[in-house]
C-alpha positions, 0 to 999 in steps of 0.5 A: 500500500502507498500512502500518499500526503500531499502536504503544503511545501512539497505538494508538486512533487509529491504529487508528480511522483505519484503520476509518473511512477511506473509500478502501480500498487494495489491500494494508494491512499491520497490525504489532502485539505480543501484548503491546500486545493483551493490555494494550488488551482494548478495542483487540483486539475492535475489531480482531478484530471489524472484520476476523473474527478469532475471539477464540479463537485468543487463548485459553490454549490457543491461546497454548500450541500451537506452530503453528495455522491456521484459516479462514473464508468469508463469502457474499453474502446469497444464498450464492452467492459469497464475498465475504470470506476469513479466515485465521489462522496461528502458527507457533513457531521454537527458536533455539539457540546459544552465548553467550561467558561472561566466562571464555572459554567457551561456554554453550548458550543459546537464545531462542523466536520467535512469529509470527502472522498473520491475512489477510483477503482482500475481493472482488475483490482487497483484502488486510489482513495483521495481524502478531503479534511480527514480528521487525525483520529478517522485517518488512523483508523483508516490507514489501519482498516486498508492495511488489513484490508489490502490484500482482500479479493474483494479488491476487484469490486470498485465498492470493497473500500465504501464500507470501511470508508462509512464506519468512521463517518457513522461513528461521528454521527453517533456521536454527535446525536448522542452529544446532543441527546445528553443535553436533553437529557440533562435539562429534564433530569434539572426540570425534574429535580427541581419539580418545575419547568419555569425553573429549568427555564429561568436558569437555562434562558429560553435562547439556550433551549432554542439553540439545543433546538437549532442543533436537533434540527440540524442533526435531523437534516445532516444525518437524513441527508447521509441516509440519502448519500449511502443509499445511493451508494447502495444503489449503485454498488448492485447496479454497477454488479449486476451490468458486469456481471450481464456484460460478463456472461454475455462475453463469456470472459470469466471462468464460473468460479470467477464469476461466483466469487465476485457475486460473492463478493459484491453480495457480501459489499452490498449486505454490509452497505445495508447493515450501515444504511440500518444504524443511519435510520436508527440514528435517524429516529434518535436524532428526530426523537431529541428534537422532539424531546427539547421541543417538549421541554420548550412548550412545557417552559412556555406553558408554565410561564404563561400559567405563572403570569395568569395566576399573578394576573388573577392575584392582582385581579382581587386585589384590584376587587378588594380596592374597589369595594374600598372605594365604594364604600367610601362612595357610599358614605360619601353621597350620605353625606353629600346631600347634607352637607351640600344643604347646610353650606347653602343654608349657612349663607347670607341669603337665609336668615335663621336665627333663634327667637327668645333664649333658644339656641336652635332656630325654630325654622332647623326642620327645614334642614332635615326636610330638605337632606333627607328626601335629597339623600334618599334621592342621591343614593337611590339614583346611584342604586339604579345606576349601578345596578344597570352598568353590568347590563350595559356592559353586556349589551356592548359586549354583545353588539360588538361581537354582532359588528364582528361576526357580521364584518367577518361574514361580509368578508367570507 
């Protein structure tokens, strides 16, 4: 096996000794970074072109989408057999978790991880895999699966590298929805043991719930997408086996051993890609399960918020009840006194002259003051006893006029 690093300072050499050695081994392997391409326009068509690669897959679009795939086959002059298969794939991976500020706390981070790929497969079984943005830890285990794997029959099959390829990248998956599910759960273990989601809010804000959201919808999406890459992959695998195999029988090229080994072969491939499919779906449901979850633990928040806030409304509903039963009561004396004290003010005035006669102290001519007051206090409290009581009436018929205006504005515009 070849291991190949394009790598900065060296990447031009590096590179043209790959193409222009002589001896081809059964399995290279090229490491490279989008970055690297991206900065040597003339390093990346040298690569593209020398292995089939379309330019395409470094377009804007293309660098925006979240997972791809795509292939291609290459025939012999007389298109009788495939000589080369070419495959391309990228799949993308949120990492969220918490990072421990300075004052102790934890903070919600979270990180992307890009990987491409891009295979192609020579006849009879010479593979060069050419990886984009592998991280340290999937490289190793990488090199280490192809090392094993090198000498494998299995070889002749364009698509015996894909399913090694795809472990790592489902394991960062796995990690991911499981990170996240641990955030999840950690705020209903904090709801719960406080006994109250308005607490688990207050304390988490409401932006943070909704940021746990935002990466359960992203992790819903990035892994549908993934199921979508690999079974495309799948797909192909069995169609690009079922043309050879056709194309073989009909050519008569291969012995009947041969040809059952590679059906073997292909069989084996497209189980193991199946098996992958299965863990991506389950990881699916997770994923979809989490979001599920935080939305719950979201309305929950807001539905204990909104019921804290009526039951303080009610509160200061009686105590706006009990003031105003203050209040009337002070009405009320207020018009007993009223009349009286508006007819003693009157009466004291320089128009009425009521004074005693002889060595009396009281005016003999006083009657007139209660004669006057108390029919005009029975008057002022009774004219304020109808009026009260009509207020909620009016109310009432106000309320149900308006809603009439409404329905009937309602049923107009319908």
């Amino acid at each position: 096996m070849s291991l190949i690093n394009i790598v900065e300072h060296d990447s031009d050499e590096t590179l043209d000794d790959l193409l222009l050695r002589k001896t081809r081994h059964k399995l290279t392997l090229i490491f490279t970074t989008r970055k690297q391409l991206e900065n040597n326009f003339v390093l990346r068509r040298r690569l593209f072109d020398h292995y089939n690669i379309p330019e395409y897959i470094w377009s804007d679009v293309c660098k925006r989408l979240q997972g791809y795939f795509g292939s291609e086959d290459f025939f012999s002059e007389d298109e009788t057999a495939v000589l080369s298969h070419v495959t391309w794939f990228h799949f993308e991976v949120k990492f969220p978790f918490k990072q421990i500020q300075k004052n102790g706390e934890f903070k919600g981070v979270y990180s992307w991880y890009r990987m491409g790929i891009a295979t192609a497969w020579t006849e009879p079984d010479y593979h060069t895999i050419i990886f984009f943005d592998v991280a340290d830890s999937v490289r190793t285990q990488l090199e280490v699966k192809c090392e094993s794997m090198k000498d494998s029959p299995a070889l002749g099959n364009p698509y015996w590298a894909h399913k090694f390829l795809v472990e790592p990248i489902i394991a960062c998956y796995d990690k991911a929805v499981w990170n996240l599910r641990d955030q999840v759960r950690e705020l209903e273990e904090h709801r719960r043991s406080r006994g109250k989601a308005v607490d688990a809010a207050n304390n988490l804000e409401f932006n943070d719930l909704h940021e746990i959201l935002r990466h359960a919808l992203h992790a819903s999406e990035t892994i549908g997408v993934a199921i979508q890459t690999l079974s495309n992959i799948r797909n192909r695998q069995k169609v690009f086996d079922n043309e050879r195999a056709q194309a073989e029988k009909e050519a008569a090229r291969e012995v009947p051993k041969k040809m059952v080994a590679a059906k073997h072969n292909g069989r084996k491939i497209a189980g193991d890609l199946e098996f992958q499919l299965s863990i991506l779906k389950s990881l699916e449901a997770r994923a979809k399960a989490n979001e599920a979850r935080i939305r719950s633990e979201i309305t929950l928040a807001f539905s204990t918020v909104a019921q804290r806030d009526s039951q303080v409304q009610a509160e200061i509903g009686h105590a706006a009840q009990a003031d105003s039963s203050a209040m009337k009561a002070i009405a009320i004396v207020t018009m007993i006194f009223l009349p009286s004290t508006s007819v003693s003010a009157i009466l004291s005035t320089s128009f009425f002259d009521f004074k005693p006669q002889g060595d009396h102290t009281v005016s003999n001519q006083f009657w007139i003051y209660w004669v006057v007051s108390i029919p005009l206090t029975v008057l002022v409290v009774a004219f304020w006893y109808v009026w009260d009581r009509r207020q909620p009436e009016n109310r009432s018929l106000f309320s149900g006029g308006r809603s009439s205006t409404v329905a009937n504005q309602t049923s107009g515009l319908v």
